[in-house]
ROBADO-535436 format. One record per residue: y, x, z of N, C-alpha, C in turn; residue number from 0; residue in three letters. Coordinates in nm, 3 decimals, decimal comma. Layout:
N
<r><n_y>Y</n_y><n_x>X</n_x><n_z>Z</n_z><ca_y>Y</ca_y><ca_x>X</ca_x><ca_z>Z</ca_z><c_y>Y</c_y><c_x>X</c_x><c_z>Z</c_z><num>NUM</num><residuo>ala</residuo></r>
...
END
This chain:
91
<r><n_y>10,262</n_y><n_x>7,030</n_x><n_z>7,889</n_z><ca_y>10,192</ca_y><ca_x>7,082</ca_x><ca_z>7,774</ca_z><c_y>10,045</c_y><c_x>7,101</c_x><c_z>7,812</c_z><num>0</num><residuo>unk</residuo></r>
<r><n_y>9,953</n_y><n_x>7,043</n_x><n_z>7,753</n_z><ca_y>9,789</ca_y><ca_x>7,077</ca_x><ca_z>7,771</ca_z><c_y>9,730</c_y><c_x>7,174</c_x><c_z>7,722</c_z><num>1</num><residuo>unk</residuo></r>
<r><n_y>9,629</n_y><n_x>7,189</n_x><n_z>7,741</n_z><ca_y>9,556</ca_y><ca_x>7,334</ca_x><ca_z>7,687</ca_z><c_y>9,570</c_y><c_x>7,317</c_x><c_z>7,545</c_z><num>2</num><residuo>unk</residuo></r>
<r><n_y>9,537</n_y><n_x>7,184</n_x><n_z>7,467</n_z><ca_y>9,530</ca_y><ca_x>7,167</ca_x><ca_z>7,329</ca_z><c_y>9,646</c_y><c_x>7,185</c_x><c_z>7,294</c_z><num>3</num><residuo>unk</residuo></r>
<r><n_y>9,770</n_y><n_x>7,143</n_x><n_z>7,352</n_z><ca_y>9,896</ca_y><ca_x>7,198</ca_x><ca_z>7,308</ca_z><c_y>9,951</c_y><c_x>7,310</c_x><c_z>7,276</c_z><num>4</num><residuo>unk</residuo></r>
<r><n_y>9,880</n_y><n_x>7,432</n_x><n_z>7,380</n_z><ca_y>9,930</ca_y><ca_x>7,576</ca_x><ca_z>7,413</ca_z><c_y>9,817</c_y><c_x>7,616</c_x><c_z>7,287</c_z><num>5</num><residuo>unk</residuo></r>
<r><n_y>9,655</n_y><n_x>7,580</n_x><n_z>7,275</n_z><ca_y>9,632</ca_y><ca_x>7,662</ca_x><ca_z>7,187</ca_z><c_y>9,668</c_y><c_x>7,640</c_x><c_z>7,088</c_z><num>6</num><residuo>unk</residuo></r>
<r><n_y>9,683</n_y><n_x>7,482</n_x><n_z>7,002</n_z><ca_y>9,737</ca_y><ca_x>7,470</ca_x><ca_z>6,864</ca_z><c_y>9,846</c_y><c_x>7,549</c_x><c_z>6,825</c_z><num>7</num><residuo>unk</residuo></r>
<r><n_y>9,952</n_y><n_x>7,595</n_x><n_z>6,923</n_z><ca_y>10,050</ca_y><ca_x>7,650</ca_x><ca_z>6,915</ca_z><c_y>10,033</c_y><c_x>7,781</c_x><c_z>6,906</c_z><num>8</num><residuo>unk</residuo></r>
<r><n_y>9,921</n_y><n_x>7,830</n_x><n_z>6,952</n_z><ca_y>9,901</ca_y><ca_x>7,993</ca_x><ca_z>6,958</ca_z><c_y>9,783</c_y><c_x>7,999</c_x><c_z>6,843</c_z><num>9</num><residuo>unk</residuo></r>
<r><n_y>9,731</n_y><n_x>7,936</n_x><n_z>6,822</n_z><ca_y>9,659</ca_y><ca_x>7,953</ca_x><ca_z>6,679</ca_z><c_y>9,468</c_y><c_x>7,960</c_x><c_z>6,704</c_z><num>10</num><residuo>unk</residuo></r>
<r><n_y>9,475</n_y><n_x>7,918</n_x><n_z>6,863</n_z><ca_y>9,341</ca_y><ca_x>8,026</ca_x><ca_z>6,903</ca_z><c_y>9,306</c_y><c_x>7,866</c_x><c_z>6,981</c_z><num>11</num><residuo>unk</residuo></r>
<r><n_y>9,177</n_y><n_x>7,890</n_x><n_z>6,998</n_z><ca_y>9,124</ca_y><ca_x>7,756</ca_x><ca_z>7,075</ca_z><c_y>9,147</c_y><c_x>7,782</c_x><c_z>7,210</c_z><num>12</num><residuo>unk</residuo></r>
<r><n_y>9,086</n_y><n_x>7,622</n_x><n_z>7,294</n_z><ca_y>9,114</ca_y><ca_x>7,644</ca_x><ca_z>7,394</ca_z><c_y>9,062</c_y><c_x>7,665</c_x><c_z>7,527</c_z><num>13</num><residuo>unk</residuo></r>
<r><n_y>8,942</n_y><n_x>7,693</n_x><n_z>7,436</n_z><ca_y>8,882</ca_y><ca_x>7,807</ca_x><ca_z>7,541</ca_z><c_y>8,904</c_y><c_x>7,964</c_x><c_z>7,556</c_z><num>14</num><residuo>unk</residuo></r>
<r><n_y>8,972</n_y><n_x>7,996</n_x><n_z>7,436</n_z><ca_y>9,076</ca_y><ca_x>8,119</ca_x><ca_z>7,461</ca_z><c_y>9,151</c_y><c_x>8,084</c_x><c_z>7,554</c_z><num>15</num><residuo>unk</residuo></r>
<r><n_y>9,264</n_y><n_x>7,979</n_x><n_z>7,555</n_z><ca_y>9,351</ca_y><ca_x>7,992</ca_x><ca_z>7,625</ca_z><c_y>9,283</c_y><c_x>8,006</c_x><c_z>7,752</c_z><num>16</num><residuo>unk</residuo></r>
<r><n_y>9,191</n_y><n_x>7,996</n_x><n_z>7,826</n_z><ca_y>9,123</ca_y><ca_x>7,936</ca_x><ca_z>7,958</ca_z><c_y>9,170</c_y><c_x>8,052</c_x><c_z>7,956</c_z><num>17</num><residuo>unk</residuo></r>
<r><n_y>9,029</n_y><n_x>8,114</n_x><n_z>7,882</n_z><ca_y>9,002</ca_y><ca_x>8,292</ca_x><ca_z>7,914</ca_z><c_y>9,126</c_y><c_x>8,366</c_x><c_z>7,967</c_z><num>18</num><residuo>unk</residuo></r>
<r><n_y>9,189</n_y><n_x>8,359</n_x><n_z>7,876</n_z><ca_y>9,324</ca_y><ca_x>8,420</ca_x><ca_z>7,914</ca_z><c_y>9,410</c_y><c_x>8,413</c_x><c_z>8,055</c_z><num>19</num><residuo>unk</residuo></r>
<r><n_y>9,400</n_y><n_x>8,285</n_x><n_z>8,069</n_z><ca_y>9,437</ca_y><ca_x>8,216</ca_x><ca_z>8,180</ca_z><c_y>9,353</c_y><c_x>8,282</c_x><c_z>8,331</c_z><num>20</num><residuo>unk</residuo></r>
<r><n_y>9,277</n_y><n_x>8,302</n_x><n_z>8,293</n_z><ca_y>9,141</ca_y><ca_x>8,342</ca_x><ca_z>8,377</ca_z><c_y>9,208</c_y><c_x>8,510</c_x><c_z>8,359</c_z><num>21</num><residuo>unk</residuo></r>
<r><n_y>9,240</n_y><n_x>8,575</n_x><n_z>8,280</n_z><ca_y>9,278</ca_y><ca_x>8,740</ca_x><ca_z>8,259</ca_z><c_y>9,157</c_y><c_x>8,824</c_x><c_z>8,197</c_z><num>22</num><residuo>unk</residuo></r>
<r><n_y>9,038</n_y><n_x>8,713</n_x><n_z>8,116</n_z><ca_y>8,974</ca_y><ca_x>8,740</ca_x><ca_z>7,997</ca_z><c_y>8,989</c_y><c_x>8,737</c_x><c_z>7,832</c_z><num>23</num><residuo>unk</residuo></r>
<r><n_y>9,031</n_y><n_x>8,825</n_x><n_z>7,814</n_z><ca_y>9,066</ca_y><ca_x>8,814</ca_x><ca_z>7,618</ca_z><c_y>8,971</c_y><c_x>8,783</c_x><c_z>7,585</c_z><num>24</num><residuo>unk</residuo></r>
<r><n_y>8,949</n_y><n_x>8,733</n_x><n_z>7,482</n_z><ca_y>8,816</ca_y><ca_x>8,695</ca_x><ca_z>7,407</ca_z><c_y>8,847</c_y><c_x>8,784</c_x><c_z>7,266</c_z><num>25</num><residuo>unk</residuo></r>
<r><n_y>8,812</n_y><n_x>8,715</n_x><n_z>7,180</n_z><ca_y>8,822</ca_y><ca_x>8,827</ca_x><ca_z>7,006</ca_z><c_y>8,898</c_y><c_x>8,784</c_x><c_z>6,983</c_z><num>26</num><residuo>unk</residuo></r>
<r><n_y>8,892</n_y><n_x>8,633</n_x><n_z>6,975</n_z><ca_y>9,043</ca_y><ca_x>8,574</ca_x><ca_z>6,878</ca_z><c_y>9,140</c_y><c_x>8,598</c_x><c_z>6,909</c_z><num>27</num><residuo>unk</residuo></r>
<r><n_y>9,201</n_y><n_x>8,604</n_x><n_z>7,052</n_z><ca_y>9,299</ca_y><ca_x>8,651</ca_x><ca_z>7,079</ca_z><c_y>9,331</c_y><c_x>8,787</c_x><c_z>7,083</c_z><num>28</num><residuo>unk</residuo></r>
<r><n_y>9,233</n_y><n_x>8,859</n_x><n_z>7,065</n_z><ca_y>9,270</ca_y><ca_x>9,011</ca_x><ca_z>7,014</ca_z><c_y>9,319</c_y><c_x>9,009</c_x><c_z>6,913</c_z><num>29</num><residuo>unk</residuo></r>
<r><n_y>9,242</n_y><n_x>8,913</n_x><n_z>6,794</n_z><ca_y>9,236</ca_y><ca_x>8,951</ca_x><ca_z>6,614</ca_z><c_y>9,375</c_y><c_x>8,887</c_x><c_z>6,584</c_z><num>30</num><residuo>unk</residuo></r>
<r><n_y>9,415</n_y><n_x>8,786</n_x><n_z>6,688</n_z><ca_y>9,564</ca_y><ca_x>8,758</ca_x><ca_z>6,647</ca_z><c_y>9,698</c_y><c_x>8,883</c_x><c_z>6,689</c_z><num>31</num><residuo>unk</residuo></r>
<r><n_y>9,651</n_y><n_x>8,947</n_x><n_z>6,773</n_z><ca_y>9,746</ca_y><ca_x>9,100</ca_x><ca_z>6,796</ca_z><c_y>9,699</c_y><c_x>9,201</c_x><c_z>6,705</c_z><num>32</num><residuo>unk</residuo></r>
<r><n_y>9,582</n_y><n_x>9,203</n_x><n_z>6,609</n_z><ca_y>9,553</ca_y><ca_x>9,345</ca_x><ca_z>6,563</ca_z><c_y>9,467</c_y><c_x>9,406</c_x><c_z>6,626</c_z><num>33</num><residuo>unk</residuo></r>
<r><n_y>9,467</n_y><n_x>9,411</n_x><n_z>6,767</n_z><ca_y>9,366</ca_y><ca_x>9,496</ca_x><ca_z>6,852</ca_z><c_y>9,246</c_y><c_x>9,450</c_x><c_z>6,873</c_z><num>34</num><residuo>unk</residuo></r>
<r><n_y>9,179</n_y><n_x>9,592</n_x><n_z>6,960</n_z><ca_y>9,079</ca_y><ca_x>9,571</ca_x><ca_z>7,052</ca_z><c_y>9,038</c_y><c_x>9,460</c_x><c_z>7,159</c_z><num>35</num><residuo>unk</residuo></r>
<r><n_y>8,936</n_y><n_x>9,359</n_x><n_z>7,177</n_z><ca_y>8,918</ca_y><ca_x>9,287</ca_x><ca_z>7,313</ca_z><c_y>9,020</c_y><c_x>9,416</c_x><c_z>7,435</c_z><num>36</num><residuo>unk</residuo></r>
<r><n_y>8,931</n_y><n_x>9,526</n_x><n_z>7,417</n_z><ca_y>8,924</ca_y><ca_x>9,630</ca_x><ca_z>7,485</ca_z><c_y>9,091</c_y><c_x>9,651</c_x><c_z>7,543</c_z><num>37</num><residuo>unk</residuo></r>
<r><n_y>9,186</n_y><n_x>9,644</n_x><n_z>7,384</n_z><ca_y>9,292</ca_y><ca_x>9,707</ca_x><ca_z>7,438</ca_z><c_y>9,371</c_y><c_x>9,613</c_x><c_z>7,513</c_z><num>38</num><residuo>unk</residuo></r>
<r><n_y>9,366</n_y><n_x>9,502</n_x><n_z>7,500</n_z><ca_y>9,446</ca_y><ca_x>9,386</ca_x><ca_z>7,569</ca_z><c_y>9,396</c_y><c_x>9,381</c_x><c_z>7,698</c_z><num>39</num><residuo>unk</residuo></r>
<r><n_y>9,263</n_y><n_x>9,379</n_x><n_z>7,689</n_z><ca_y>9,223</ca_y><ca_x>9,361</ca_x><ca_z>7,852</ca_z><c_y>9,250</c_y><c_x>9,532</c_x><c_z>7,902</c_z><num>40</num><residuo>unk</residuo></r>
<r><n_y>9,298</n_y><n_x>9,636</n_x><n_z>7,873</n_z><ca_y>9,344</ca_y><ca_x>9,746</ca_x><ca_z>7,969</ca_z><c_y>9,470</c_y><c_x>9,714</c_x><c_z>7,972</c_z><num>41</num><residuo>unk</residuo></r>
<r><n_y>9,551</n_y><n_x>9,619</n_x><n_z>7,947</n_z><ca_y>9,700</ca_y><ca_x>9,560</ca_x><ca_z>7,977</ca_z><c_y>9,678</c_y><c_x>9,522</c_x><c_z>8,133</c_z><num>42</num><residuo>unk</residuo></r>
<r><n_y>9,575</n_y><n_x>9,416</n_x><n_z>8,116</n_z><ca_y>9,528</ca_y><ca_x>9,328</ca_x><ca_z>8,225</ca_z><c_y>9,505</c_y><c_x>9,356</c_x><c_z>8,309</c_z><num>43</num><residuo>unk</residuo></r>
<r><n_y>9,381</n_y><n_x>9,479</n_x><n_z>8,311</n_z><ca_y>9,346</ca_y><ca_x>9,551</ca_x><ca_z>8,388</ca_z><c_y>9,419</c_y><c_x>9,672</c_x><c_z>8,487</c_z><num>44</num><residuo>unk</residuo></r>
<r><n_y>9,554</n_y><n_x>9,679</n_x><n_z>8,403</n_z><ca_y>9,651</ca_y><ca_x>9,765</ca_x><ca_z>8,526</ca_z><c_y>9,635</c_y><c_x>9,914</c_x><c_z>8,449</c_z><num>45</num><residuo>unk</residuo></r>
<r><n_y>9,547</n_y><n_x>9,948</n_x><n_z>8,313</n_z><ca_y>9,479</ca_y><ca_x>10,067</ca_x><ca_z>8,285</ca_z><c_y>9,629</c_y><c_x>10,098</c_x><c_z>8,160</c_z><num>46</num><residuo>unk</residuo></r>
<r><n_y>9,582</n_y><n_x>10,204</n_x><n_z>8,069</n_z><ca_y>9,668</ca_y><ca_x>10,259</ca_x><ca_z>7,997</ca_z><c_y>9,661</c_y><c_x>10,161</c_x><c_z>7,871</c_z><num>47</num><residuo>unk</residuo></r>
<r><n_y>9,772</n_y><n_x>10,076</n_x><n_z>7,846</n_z><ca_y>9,788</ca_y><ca_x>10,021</ca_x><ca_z>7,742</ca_z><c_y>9,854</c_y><c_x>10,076</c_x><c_z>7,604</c_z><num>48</num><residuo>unk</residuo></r>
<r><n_y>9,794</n_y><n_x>10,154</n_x><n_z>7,569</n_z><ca_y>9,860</ca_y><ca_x>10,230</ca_x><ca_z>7,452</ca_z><c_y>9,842</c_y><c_x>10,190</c_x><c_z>7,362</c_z><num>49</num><residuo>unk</residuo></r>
<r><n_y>9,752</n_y><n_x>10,160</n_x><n_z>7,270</n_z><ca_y>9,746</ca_y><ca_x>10,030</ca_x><ca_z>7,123</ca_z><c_y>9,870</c_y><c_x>9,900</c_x><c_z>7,172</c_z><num>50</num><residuo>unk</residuo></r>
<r><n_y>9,902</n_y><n_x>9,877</n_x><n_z>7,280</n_z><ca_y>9,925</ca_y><ca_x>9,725</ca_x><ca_z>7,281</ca_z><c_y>10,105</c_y><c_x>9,809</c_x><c_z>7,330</c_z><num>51</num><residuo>unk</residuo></r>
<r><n_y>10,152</n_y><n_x>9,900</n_x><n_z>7,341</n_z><ca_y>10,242</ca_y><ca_x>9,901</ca_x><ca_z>7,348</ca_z><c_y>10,321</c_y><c_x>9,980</c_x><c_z>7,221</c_z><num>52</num><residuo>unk</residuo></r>
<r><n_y>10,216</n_y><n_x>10,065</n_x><n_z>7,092</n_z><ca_y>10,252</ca_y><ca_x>10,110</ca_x><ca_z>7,001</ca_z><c_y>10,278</c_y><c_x>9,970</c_x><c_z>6,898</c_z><num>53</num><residuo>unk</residuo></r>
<r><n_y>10,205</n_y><n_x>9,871</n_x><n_z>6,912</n_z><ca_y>10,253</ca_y><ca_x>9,755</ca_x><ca_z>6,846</ca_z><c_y>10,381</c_y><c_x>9,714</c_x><c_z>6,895</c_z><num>54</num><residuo>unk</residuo></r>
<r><n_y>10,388</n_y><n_x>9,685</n_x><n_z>7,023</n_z><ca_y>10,572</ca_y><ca_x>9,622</ca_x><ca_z>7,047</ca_z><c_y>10,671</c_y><c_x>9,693</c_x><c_z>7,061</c_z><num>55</num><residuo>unk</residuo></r>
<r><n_y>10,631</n_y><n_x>9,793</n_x><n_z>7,031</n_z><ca_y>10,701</ca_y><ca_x>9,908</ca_x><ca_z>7,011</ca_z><c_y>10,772</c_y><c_x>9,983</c_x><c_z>7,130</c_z><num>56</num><residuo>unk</residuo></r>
<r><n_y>10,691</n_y><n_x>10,011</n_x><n_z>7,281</n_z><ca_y>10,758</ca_y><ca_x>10,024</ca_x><ca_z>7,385</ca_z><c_y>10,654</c_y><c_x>10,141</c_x><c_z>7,442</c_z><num>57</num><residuo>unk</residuo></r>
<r><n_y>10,724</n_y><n_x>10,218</n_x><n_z>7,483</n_z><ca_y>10,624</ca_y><ca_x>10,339</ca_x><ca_z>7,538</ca_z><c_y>10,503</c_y><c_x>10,321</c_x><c_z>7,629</c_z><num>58</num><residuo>unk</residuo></r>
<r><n_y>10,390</n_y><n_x>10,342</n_x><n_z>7,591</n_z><ca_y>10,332</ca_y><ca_x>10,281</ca_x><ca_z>7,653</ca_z><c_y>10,326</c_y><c_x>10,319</c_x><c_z>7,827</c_z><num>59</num><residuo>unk</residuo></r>
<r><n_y>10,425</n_y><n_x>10,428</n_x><n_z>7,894</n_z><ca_y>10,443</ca_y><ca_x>10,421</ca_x><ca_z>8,011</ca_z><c_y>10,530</c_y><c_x>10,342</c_x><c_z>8,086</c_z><num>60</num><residuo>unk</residuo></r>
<r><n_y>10,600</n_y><n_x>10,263</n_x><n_z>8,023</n_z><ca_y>10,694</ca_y><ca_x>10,180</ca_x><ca_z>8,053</ca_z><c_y>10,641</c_y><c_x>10,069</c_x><c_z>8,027</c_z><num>61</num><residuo>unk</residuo></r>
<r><n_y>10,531</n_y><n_x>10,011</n_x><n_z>7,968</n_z><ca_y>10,481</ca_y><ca_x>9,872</ca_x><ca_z>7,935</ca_z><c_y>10,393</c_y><c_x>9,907</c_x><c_z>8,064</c_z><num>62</num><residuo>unk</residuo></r>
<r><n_y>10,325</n_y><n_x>9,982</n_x><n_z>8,080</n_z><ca_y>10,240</ca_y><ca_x>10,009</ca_x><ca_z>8,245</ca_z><c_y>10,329</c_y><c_x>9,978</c_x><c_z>8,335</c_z><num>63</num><residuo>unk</residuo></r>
<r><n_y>10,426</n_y><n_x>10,044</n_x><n_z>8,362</n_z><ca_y>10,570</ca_y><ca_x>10,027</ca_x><ca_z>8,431</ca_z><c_y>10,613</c_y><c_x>9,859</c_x><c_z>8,475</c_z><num>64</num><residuo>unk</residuo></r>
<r><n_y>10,624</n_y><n_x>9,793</n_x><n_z>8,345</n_z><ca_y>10,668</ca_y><ca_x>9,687</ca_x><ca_z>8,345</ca_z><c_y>10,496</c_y><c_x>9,611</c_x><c_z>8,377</c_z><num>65</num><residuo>unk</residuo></r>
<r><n_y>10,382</n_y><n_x>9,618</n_x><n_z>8,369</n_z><ca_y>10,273</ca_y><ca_x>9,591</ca_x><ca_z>8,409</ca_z><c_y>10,272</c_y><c_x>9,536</c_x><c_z>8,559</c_z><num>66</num><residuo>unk</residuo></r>
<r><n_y>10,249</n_y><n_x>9,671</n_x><n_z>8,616</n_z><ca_y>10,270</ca_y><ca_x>9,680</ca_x><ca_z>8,763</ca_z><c_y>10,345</c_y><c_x>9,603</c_x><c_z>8,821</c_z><num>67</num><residuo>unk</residuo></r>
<r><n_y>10,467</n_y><n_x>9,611</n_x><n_z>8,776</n_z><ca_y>10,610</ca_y><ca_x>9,543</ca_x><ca_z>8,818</ca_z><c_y>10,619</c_y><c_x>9,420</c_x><c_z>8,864</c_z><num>68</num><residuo>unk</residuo></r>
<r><n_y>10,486</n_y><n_x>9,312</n_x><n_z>8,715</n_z><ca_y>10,504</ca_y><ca_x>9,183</ca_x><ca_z>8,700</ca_z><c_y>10,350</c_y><c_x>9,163</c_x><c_z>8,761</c_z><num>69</num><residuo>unk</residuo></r>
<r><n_y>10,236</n_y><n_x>9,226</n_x><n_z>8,783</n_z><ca_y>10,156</ca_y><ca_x>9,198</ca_x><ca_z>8,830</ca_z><c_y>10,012</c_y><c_x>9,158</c_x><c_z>8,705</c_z><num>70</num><residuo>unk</residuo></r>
<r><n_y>9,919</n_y><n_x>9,096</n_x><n_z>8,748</n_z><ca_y>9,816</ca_y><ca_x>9,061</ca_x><ca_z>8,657</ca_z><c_y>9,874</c_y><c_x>8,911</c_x><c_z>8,610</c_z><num>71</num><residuo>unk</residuo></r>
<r><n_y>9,953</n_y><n_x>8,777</n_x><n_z>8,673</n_z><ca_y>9,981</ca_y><ca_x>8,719</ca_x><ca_z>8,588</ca_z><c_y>10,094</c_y><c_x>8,736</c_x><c_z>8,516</c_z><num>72</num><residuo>unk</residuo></r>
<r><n_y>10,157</n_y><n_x>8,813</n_x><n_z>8,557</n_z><ca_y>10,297</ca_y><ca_x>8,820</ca_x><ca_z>8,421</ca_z><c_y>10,206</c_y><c_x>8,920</c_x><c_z>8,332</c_z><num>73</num><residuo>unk</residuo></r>
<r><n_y>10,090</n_y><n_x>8,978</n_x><n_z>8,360</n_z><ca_y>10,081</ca_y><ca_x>9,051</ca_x><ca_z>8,223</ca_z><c_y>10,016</c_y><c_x>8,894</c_x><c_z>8,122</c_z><num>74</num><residuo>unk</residuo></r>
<r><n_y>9,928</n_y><n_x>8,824</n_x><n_z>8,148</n_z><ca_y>9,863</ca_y><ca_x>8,701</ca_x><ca_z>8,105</ca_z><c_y>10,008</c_y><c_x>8,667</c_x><c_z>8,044</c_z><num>75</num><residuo>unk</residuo></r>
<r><n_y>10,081</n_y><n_x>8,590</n_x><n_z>8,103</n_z><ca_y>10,187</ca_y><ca_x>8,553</ca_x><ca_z>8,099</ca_z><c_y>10,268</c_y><c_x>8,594</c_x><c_z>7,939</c_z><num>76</num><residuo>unk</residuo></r>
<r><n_y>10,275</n_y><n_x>8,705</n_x><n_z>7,973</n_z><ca_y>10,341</ca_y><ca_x>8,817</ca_x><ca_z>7,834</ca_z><c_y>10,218</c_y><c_x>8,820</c_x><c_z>7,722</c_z><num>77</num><residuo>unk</residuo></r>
<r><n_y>10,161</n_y><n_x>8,811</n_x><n_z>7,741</n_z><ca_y>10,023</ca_y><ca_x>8,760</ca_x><ca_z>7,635</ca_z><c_y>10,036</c_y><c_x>8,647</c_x><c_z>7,566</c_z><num>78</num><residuo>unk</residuo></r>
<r><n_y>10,022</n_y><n_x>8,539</n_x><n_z>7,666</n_z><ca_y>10,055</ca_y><ca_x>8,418</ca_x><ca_z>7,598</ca_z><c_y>10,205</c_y><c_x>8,397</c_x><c_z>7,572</c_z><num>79</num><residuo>unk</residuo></r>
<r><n_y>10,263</n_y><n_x>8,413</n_x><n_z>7,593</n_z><ca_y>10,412</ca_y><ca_x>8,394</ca_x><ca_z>7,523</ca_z><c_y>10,414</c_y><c_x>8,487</c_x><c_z>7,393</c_z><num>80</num><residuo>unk</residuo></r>
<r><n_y>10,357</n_y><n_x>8,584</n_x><n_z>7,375</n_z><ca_y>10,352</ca_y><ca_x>8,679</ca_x><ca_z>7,260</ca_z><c_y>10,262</c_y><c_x>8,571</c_x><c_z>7,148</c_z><num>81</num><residuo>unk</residuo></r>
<r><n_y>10,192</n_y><n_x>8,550</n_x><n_z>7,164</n_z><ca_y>10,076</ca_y><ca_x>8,452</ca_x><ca_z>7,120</ca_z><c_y>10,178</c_y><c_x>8,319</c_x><c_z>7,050</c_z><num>82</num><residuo>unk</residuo></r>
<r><n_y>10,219</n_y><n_x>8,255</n_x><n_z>7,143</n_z><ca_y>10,339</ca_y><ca_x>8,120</ca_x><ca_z>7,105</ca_z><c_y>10,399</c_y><c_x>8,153</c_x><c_z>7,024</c_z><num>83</num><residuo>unk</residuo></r>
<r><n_y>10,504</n_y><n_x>8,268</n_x><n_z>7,060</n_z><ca_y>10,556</ca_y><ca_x>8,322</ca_x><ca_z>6,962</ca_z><c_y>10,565</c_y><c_x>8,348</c_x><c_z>6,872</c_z><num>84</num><residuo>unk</residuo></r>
<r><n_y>10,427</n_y><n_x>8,397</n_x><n_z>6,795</n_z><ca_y>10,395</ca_y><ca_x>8,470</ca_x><ca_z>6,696</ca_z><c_y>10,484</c_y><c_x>8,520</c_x><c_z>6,669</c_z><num>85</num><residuo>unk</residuo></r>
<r><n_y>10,476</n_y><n_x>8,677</n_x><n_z>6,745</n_z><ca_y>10,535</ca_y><ca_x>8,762</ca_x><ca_z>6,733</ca_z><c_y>10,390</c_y><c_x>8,880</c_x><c_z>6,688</c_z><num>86</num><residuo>unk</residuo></r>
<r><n_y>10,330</n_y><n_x>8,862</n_x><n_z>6,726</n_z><ca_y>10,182</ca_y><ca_x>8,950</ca_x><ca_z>6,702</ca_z><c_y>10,156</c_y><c_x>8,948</c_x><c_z>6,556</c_z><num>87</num><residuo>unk</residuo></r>
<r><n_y>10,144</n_y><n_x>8,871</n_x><n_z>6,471</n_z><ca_y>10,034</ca_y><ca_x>8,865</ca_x><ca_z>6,383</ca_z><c_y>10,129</c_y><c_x>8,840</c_x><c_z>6,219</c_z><num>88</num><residuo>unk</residuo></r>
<r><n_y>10,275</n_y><n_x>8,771</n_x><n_z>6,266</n_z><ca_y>10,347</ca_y><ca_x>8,725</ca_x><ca_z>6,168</ca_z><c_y>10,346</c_y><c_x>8,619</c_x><c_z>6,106</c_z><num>89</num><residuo>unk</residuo></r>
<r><n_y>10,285</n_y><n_x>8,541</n_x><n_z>6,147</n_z><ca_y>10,190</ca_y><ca_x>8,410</ca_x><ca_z>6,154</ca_z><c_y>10,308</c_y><c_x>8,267</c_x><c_z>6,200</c_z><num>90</num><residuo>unk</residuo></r>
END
């Protein structure tokens, strides 16, 4: 699958996907979750993800929990599969 593949599929170009890839959100991939640049990248960042875990509906001490657990690329990881999914936006 190529970058043009993963973003057509996630809705966002593919220089989002880089970003992401890289463990930089950009906007679009915020505006497709609802949130903040801000709140996605404190997923990333290891910090308190509380917007991004009141959306999937998981406490946000246990999405930290599960953070840690999986590291900085399973959080990317769980981003972009959320993204594929469209599970974020309803899309």
């Amino acid at each position: 699958m190529s970058y043009y593949d993963i973003a057509e599929n996630a809705k966002v170009s593919q220089y989002d996907i880089k970003s992401l890839l890289d463990g930089d959100i950009t906007q679009e991939v915020a505006e497709r979750f609802t949130l903040t640049r801000s709140d996605l990248q404190q997923f990333i960042r290891e910090e308190s993800p509380y917007e991004l875990g009141h959306l999937l509906g998981i406490a946000p001490s246990e999405l930290l929990t599960l953070r840690r657990e999986f590291g900085k690329q399973g959080a990317v990881g769980l981003i972009l599969g959320l993204l594929l999914t469209a599970q974020v936006d309803g899309s």
